[in-house]
C-alpha positions, 0 to 999 in steps of 0.5 A, a space after each residue: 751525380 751529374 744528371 740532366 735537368 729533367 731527370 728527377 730520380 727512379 720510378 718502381 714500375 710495379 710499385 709506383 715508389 720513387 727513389 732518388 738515383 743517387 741513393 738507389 743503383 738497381 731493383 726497387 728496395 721495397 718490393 724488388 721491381 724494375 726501376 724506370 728513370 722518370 722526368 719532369 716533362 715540363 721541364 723539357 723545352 724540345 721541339 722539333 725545329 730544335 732537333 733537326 738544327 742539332 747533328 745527326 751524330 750520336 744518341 746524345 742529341 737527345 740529352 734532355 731525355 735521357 739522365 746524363 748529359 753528353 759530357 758526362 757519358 761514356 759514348 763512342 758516338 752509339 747511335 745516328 744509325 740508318 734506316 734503309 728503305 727496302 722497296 724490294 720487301 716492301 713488294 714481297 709484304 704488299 705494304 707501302 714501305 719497308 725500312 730496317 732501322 740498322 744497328 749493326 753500325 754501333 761500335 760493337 756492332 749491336 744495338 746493346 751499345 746503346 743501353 751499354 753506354 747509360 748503363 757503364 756511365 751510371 756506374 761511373 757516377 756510383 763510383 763503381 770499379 767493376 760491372 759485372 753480366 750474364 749475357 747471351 753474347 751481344 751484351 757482354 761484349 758491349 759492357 767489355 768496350 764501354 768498360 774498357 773505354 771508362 776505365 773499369 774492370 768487366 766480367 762477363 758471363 757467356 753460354 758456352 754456345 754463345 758466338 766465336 765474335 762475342 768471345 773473342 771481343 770480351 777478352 780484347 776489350 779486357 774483361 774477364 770473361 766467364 764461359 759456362 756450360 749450357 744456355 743463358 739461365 746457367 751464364 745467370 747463375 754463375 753471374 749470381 754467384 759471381 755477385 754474391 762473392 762481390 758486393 763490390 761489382 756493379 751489375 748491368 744485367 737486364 732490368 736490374 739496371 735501370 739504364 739500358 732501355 732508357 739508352 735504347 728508346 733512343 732508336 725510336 726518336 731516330 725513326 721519327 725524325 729519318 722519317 721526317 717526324 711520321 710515325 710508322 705504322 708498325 715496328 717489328 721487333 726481335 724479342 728475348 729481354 724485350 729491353 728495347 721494346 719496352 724502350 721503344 714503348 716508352 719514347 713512343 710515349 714521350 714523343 707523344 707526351 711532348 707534342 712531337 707526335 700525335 700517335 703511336 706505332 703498332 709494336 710487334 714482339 717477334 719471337 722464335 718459336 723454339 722460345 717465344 714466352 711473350 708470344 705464348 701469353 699474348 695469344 692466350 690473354 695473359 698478363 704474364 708469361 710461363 718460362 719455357 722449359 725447354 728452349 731451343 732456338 739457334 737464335 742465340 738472342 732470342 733464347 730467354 725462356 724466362 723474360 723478367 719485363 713480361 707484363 711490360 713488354 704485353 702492356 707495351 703491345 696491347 696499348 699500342 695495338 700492336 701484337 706478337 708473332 713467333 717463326 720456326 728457325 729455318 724461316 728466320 735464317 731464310 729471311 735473312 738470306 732474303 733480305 741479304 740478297 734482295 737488299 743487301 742488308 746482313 741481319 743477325 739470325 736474331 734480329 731476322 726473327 723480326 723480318 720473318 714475323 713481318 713476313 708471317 704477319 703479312 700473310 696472315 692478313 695484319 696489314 691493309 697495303 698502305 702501311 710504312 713497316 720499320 724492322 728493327 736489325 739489331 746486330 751485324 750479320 758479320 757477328 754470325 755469319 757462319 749460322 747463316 751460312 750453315 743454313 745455306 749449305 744446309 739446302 745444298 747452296 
């Protein structure tokens, strides 16, 4: 494998085993736990003077912390994404700052081309032909285009109820798109069986891969840096996987670790409150959380009734302080409506859930008034923009 300097192999983050990630591709063989790509930190010669001298361009511009390096990556230039200061919402939550950390600008219109683009470059290293998915829309169409751009097959496993747009762009990007009838739990079950027929298929299912948080952690060395190496005080967070929360814990961490920052942001896991197993273990004091039996959330992202990172996504907002807040649908597409017509930002419904929780954690008193607040949108509202819109109709607007 062509690996960066630092990157020394994978961790097991429930059994602490370490593997070489030349011989190891997915879960932990000895105990079958998520895998965690780990460094020698004191190999790692950044500062801050050395990131600022580099183009904002791409997520490759922090290569020392990540396990391939720019010239090897499958990238379309993922990253360098905006973070808008939004003084409007700032007024309406009583805070100092507002500011959305913007990744409907990546390729396909997601913050998942950030994990996508780690996860398909591995595969390229392990020789792999095919990658293979369950997704509830997002994902799949991200795997589709880093596929096609690496040169491998795809198939991709959808909810029937997933969106027209991910549907569509699977098929357009070349892959062999599976629709299944029901919700996401059926898409993995077909996946499932997808791969036991196929042992020659790569998965780059959430958390099987080792790689797709360690390409999202990348969204919180951009906030740090856009924010002229500050730290904000919290990061709303739209949960289902909690793939890019744990993602953001672990850079937080690093950055930290490094000498680049002094401390930590409060992490928020926001949830839908048709689906919100992360919610319901935080507020009850668990360390693992209950899969929900009947989910039911228009929020499509947002419906893992069974997230399989809980202990680390709980870990990740109880060591940072943070917390976790769960809103019913029809105050998330408002707060996309409010945040489109206030700012002029168009949010996923998904990732509203992260600015209607900012909202609900404002009004229950979680922030003093001086605080810097960054909500993270992790789609283009043009994705779905027909829920929002139904919603509108719904009011008679």
């Amino acid at each position: 494998m062509e690996t960066t300097d630092a990157f020394v192999g994978l961790e097991c983050v429930d059994c602490g085993a370490e593997f070489d990630a030349a011989a190891e591709t997915h879960r932990c063989p000895d105990c079958g736990g998520i895998l965690d790509p780990s460094y020698d930190y004191d190999a790692i010669d950044l500062d801050r003077g050395m990131l600022e001298s580099r183009p904002f361009d791409s997520m490759w511009r922090y290569e020392e912390l990540l396990p391939f390096a720019r010239e090897s990556a499958v990238t379309m230039a993922e990253g360098a994404t905006p973070l808008v200061d939004c003084p409007n919402l700032a007024d309406e939550l009583g805070v100092e700052r507002v500011l959305i950390k913007d990744e409907g600008r990546n390729p396909t219109g997601t913050f998942k081309d950030r994990g996508q683009a780690v996860a398909v470059t591995a595969a390229t290293q392990h020789g792999a032909d095919d990658i293979a998915l369950a997704s509830a829309g997002n994902a799949g169409q991200a795997a589709a285009a880093y596929a096609g751009r690496a040169g491998l097959d795809s198939h991709v496993y959808l909810p029937s109820r997933s969106g027209f747009t991910n549907k569509a762009m699977v098929n357009v990007h070349g892959g062999d798109m599976n629709v299944v009838g029901g919700r996401i739990d059926d898409a993995g079950a077909a996946y499932e069986e997808g791969i036991e027929e196929h042992d020659d298929w790569y998965p780059v299912q959430t958390f099987v891969t080792p790689y797709r948080h360690e390409g999202k952690k990348t969204m919180f060395y951009e906030i740090v840096e856009q924010l002229d190496w500050e730290v904000p005080d919290a990061i709303c967070y739209p949960t289902g996987g909690g793939v890019g929360l744990v993602g953001l814990y672990k850079a937080a961490t690093e950055f930290r670790d490094l000498g680049l920052t002094d401390e930590l942001p409060g992490l928020y896991a926001a949830q839908a409150s048709g689906c919100a197993p992360i919610v319901e273990a935080y507020e009850e004091g668990r360390d693992e959380h209950e899969p929900v039996e009947h989910p039911d959330t228009i929020c499509g992202g947002l419906e893992i009734p069974d997230p399989g990172a809980s202990p680390w996504i709980l870990d990740a907002i109880r060591e940072t302080d943070g917390g976790a807040v769960a809103t019913d649908d029809p105050d998330i597409l408002d707060a996309a409506v409010q945040v489109a017509q206030h700012e002029g930002l168009e949010m996923v419904p998904s990732a509203a859930a992260a600015a209607s929780g900012a909202w609900a954690l404002a009004e229950r008193g979680e922030f003093d008034g001086d605080e810097t607040i960054v909500v993270l949108n992790t789609g283009s509202g043009n994705k779905e923009a027909d829920v929002v819109r139904s919603h509108l109709m719904g009011q008679g607007i």
